[in-house]
C-alpha positions as CSV (number, residue, x, y, z in Angstrom):
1,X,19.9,60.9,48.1
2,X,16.3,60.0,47.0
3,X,14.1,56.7,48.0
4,X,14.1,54.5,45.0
5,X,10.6,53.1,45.3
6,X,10.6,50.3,42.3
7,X,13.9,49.2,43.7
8,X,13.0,49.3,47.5
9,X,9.9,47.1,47.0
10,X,11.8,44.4,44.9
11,X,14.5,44.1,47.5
12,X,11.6,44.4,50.1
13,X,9.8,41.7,48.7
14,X,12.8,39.4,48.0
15,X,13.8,39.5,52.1
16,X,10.0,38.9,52.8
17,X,10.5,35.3,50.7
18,X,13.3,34.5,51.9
19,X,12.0,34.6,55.1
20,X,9.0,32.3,53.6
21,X,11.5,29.9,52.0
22,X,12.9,29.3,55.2
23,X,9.9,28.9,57.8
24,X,8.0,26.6,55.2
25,X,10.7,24.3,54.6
26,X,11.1,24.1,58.3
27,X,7.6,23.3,58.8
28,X,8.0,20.5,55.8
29,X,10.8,19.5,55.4
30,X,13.1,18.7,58.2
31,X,12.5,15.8,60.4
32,X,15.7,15.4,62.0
33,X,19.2,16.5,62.2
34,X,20.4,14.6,59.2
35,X,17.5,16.8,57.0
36,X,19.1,20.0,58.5
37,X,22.5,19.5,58.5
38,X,22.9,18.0,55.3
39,X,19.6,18.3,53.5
40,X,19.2,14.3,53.7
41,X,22.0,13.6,51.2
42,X,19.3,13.8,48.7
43,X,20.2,17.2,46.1
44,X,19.7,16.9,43.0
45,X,21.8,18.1,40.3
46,X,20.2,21.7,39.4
47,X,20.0,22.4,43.6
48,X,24.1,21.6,44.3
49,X,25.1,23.2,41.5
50,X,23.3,26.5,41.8
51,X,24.1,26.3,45.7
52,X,27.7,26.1,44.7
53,X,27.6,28.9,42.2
54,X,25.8,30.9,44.4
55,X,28.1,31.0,47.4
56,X,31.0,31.6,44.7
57,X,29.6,34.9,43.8
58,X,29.9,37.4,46.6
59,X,30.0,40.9,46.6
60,X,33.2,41.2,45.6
61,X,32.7,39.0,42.3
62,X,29.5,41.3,41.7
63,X,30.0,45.2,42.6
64,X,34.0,44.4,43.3
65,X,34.2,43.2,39.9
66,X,32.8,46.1,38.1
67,X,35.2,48.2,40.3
68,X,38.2,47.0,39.4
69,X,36.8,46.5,35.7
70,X,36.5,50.6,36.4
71,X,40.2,50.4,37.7
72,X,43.0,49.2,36.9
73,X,42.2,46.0,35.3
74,X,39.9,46.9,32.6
75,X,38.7,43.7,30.9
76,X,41.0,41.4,32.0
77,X,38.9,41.8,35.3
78,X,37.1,39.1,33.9
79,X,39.5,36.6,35.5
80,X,38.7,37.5,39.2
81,X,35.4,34.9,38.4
82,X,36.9,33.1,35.4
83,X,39.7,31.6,37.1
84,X,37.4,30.1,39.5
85,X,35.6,28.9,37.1
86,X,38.1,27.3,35.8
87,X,39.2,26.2,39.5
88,X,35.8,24.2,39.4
89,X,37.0,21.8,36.6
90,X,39.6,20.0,38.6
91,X,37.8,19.8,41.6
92,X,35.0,17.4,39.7
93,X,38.2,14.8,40.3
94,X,37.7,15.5,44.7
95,X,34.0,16.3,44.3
96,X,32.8,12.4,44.6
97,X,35.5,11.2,46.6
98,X,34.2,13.8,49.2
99,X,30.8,12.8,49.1
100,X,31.9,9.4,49.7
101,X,32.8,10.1,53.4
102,X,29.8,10.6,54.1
103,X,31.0,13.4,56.6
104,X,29.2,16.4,57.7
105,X,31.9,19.1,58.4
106,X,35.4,18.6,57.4
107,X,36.6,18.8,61.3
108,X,35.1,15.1,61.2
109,X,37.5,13.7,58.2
110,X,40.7,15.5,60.5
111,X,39.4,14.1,63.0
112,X,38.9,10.4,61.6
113,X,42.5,11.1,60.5
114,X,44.3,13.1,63.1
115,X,42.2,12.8,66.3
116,X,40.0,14.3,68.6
117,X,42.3,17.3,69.1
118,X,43.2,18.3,66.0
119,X,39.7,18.1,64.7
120,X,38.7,20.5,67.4
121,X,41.3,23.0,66.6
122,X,40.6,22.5,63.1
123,X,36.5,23.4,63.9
124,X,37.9,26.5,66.3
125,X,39.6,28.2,63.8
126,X,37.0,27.5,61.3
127,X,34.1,29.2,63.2
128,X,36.5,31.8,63.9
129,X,37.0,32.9,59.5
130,X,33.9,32.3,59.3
131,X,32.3,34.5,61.7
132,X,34.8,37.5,59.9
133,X,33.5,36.1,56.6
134,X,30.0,36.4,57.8
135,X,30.4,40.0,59.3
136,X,31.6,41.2,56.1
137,X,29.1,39.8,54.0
138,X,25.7,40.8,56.1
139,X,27.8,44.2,56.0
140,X,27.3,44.6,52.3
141,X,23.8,43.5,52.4
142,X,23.1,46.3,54.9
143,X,24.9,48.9,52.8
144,X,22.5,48.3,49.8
145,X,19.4,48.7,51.8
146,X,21.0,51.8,53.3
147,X,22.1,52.9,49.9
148,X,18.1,52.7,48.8
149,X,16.7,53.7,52.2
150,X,19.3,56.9,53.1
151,X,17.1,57.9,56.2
152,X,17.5,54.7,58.0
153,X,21.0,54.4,59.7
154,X,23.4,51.9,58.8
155,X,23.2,50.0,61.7
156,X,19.6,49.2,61.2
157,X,20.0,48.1,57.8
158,X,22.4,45.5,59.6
159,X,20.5,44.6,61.8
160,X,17.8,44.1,59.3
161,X,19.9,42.5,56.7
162,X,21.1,40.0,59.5
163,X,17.7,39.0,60.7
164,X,16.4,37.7,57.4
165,X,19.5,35.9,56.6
166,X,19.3,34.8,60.4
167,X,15.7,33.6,60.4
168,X,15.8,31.6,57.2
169,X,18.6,29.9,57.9
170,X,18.0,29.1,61.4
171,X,14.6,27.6,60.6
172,X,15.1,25.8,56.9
173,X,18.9,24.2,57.5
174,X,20.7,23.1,54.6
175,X,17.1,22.4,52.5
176,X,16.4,26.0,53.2
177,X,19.8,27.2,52.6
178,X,20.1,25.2,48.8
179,X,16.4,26.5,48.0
180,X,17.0,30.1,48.4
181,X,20.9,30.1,46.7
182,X,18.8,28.5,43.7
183,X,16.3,31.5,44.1
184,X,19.5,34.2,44.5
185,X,21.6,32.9,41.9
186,X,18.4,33.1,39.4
187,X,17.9,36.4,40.5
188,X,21.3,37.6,40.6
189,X,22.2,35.7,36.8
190,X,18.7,37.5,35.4
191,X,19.1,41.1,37.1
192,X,22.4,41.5,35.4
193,X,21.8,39.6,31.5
194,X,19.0,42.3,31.9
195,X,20.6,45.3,33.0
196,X,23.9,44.4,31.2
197,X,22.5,44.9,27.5
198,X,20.0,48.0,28.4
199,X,23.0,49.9,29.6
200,X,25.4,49.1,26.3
201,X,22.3,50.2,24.5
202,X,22.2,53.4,25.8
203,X,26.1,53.7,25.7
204,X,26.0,53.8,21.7
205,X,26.8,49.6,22.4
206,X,30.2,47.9,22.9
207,X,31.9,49.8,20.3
208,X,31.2,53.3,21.5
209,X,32.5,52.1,24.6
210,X,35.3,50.5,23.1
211,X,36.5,53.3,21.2
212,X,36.3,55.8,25.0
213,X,38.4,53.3,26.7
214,X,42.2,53.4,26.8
215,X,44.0,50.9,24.5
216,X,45.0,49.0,28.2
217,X,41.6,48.8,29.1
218,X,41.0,46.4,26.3
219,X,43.7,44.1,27.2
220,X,42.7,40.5,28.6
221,X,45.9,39.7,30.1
222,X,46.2,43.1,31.6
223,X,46.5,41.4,35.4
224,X,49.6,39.2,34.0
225,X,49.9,35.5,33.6
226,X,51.4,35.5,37.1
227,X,48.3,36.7,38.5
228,X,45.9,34.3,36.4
229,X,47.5,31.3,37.0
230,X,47.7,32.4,41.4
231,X,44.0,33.0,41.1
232,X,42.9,29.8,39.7
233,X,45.3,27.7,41.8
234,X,43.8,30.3,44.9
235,X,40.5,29.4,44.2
236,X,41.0,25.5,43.7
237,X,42.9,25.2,46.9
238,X,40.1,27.2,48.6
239,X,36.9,25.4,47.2
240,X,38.8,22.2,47.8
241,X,38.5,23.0,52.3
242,X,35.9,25.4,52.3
243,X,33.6,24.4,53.9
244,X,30.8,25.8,52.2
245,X,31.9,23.6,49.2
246,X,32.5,20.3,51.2
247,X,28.8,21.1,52.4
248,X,27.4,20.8,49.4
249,X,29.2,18.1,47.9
250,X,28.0,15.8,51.3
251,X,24.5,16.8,50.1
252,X,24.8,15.3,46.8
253,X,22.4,12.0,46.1
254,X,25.0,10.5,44.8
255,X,28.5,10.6,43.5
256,X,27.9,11.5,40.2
257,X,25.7,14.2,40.9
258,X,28.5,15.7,43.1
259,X,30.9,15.6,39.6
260,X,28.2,17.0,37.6
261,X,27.5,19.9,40.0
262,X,31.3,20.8,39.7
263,X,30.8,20.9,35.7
264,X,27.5,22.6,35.7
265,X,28.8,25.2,38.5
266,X,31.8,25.8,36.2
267,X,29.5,27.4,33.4
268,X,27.6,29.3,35.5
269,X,29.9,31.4,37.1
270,X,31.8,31.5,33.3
271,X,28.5,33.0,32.1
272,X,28.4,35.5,35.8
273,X,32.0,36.7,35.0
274,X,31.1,39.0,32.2
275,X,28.2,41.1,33.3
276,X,29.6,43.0,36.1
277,X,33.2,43.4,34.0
278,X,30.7,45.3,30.8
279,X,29.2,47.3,33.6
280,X,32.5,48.4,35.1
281,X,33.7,49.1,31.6
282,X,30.6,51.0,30.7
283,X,30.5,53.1,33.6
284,X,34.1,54.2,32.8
285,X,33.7,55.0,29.6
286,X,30.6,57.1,30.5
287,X,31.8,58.3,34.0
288,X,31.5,61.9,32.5
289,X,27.7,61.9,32.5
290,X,27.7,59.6,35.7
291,X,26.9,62.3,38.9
292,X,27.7,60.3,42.1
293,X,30.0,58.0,40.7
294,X,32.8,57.4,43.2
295,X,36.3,58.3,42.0
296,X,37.6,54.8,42.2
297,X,34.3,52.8,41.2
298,X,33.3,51.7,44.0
299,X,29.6,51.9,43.2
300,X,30.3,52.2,39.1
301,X,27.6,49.0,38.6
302,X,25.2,50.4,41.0
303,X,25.4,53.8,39.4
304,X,25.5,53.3,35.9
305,X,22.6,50.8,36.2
306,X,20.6,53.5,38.3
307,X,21.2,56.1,35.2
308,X,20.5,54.3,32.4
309,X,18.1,51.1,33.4
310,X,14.5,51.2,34.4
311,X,13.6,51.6,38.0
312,X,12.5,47.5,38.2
313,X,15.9,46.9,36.5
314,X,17.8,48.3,39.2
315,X,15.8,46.8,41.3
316,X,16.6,43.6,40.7
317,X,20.0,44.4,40.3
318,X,20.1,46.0,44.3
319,X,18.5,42.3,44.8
320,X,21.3,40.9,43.0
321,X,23.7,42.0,45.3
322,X,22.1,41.7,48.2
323,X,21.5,37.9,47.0
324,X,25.3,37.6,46.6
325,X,26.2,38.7,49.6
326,X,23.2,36.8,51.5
327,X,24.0,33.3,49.7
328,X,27.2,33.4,50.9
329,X,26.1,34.3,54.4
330,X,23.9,31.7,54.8
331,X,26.5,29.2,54.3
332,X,28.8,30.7,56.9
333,X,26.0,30.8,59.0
334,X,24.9,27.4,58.7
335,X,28.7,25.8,58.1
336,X,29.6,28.0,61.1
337,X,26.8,26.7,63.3
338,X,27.3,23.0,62.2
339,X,30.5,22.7,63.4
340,X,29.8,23.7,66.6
341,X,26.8,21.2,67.1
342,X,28.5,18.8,65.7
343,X,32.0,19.2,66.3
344,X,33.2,21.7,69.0
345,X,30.2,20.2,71.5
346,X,30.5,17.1,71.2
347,X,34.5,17.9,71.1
348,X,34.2,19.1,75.0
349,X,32.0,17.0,76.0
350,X,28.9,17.4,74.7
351,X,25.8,15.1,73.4
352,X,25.7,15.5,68.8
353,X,22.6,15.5,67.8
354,X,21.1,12.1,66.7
355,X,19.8,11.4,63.3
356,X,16.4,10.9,64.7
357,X,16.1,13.7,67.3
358,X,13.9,16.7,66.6
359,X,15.6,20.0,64.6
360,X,14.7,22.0,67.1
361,X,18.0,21.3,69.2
362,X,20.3,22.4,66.5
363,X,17.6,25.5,65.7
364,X,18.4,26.8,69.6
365,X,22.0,26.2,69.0
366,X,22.2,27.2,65.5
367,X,20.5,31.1,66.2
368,X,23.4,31.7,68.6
369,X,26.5,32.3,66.8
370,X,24.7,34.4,64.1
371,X,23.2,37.1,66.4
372,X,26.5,38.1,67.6
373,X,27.6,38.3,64.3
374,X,25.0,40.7,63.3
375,X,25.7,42.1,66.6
376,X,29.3,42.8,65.7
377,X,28.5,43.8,62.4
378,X,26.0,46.7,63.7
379,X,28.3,47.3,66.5
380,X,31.3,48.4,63.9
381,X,29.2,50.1,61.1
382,X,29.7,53.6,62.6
383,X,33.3,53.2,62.0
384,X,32.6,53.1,58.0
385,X,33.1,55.7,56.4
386,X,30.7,55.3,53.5
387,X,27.7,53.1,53.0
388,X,28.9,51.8,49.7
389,X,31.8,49.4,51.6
390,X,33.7,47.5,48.8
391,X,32.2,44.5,49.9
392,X,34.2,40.9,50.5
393,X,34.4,38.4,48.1
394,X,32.6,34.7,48.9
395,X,36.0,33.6,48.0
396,X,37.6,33.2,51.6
397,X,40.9,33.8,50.0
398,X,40.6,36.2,47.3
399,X,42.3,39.9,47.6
């Protein structure tokens, strides 16, 4: 497999800015533990809502879309990002009432409820899913860059992919964490509107591709009503304790820009659920004139984009998926290492971190937990068997 050089240097650059983003706001912005924890409770509406969408689309609602698009599901792939989507509109109802706690982690409201036990055990097993969650998402990442860069081993691209997402987390908190999901979610929404139309062009456009595709393929309710219906009330009950939601909802200014974040977020990932499911279809229709394309389509968006769409184009769209994957690490990352400053220490004893005390307390414990999980992740990447691992969803609960 060749270097691709236009593609290398986009994604090159993009983890050189993240890295940026996240020293600079550390430097700027954060003055104390309520700055880095929560970003101040001062987000704006644009900031939550692309934060939200961001750590909704994952590798599985990008490149795992367009496979099972490829698949079985055809076009009624669609609904693996629709229905949460949809899942968003109800939870505008929660979205306030959350940010009126005033909380930081949701082990705190158990354990205003419940007690001190049950909010540790509640902050256990969340560090625990998330850590797995983390793992499999700094796993995709790698597997792009190794995908672009062939001669570097896997594990290095790991290792790699884990130390940007490490650094600007680490150093920028929640501010940091906000700014660059706004960045990835631009980048990830504009790789794919770009690439989407370029490759239907040089398909002979939808109806050519239309008219290859079996009569199933076209069928919007291919999944069943059944499976519709589970998804969106899936998603819902997920985004309603995930914590990576909660988080951003406590960052909100206010109430109402917590319900107007849900609304906004909604649209977005409306608009992010067809891209990859036209790629998917397109890259079946044309899998004839597709070399490398794996049997079950596990690489269908990356390929067909590769063929047909200039080099920059695929470019952005290998930063596109390394964006997805990455904005949903980051929020692991920092959800993960927030409830064990401000839950699971205190919980046995410790001191939390004041409101007024320096960030560089919660920096030292925050860099912890995400080096071993890039550690396991490197660890375990010689047991893959391909670089192009069908990467997790951001939804925690999703197949």
């Amino acid at each position: 497999m060749e270097i691709q050089t236009g593609a290398l240097v986009i994604v090159l650059a993009y983890m050189v800015g993240m890295m940026v983003v996240g020293y600079v706001v550390g430097k700027i912005n954060i003055k104390g533990s309520a700055d880095y924890l929560v970003a101040g409770r001062r987000m704006g509406l644009f900031m939550v809502a692309f934060s939200l969408s961001a750590n909704n689309i994952g590798g599985g609602s990008t490149t795992g879309l367009a496979q099972k698009a490829f698949g079985a599901w055809g076009v009624s792939a669609i609904w693996y990002v629709l229905a949460a989507s949809l899942a968003m509109i109800p939870l505008a109802y929660f979205a306030p009432k959350i940010r009126k706690t005033m909380a930081v982690t949701i082990p705190e409201v158990v354990g205003r409820r419940f007690g001190k036990l049950s909010s540790n055990f509640t902050a256990v097993l969340s560090v625990l899913s998330l850590f797995c969650l983390t793992s499999s998402q700094i796993g995709a990442s790698g597997a792009v860059i190794n995908a672009l860069i062939p001669t570097i081993p896997l594990n290095v691209c790991l290792l790699l992919a884990g130390f940007v997402t490490i650094f600007y987390t680490t150093f920028g908190g929640m501010i940091a964490d906000q700014v660059s999901d706004l960045i990835q979610f631009g980048i990830i929404l504009v790789g794919l509107a770009i690439a989407t139309p370029i490759v239907l062009k040089h398909a002979g456009g939808w109806a050519a591709i239309s008219a290859a595709l079996p009569g199933e393929k076209l069928n919007m309710t291919q999944i069943g009503w059944a499976s519709i219906i589970g998804y969106i009330f899936n998603y819902f009950c997920t985004f309603l304790c995930g914590p990576e939601m909660v988080s951003r909802f406590e960052t909100c200014k206010d109430e109402k820009t917590a319900v107007r974040a849900s609304f906004l977020c909604a649209i977005l990932m409306a608009a992010m659920a067809v891209f990859p499911t036209l790629l998917g279809l397109a890259a079946f229709a044309l899998k004839d004139q597709l070399p490398g394309l794996a049997e079950n389509g596990s690489n269908a968006m990356m390929i067909v984009t590769g063929t047909y769409a200039p080099g920059i184009v695929t470019g952005l769209i290998s930063a596109a998926i390394i964006c997805a994957t990455m904005s949903s690490a980051d929020s692991n990352l920092l959800c993960m290492s927030t409830m064990i400053i401000n839950d699971i220490y205190p919980g046995f004893g410790g001191k939390r971190p004041t409101r007024a005390r320096d960030s560089n307390t919660a920096i030292s414990i925050c860099a912890t937990p995400p080096s071993r999980t890039t550690s396991f992740c490197a660890a375990t990447s010689s047991r893959r068997s391909s670089p192009w691992v069908s990467p997790c969803s951001a939804f925690p609960s999703s197949p």
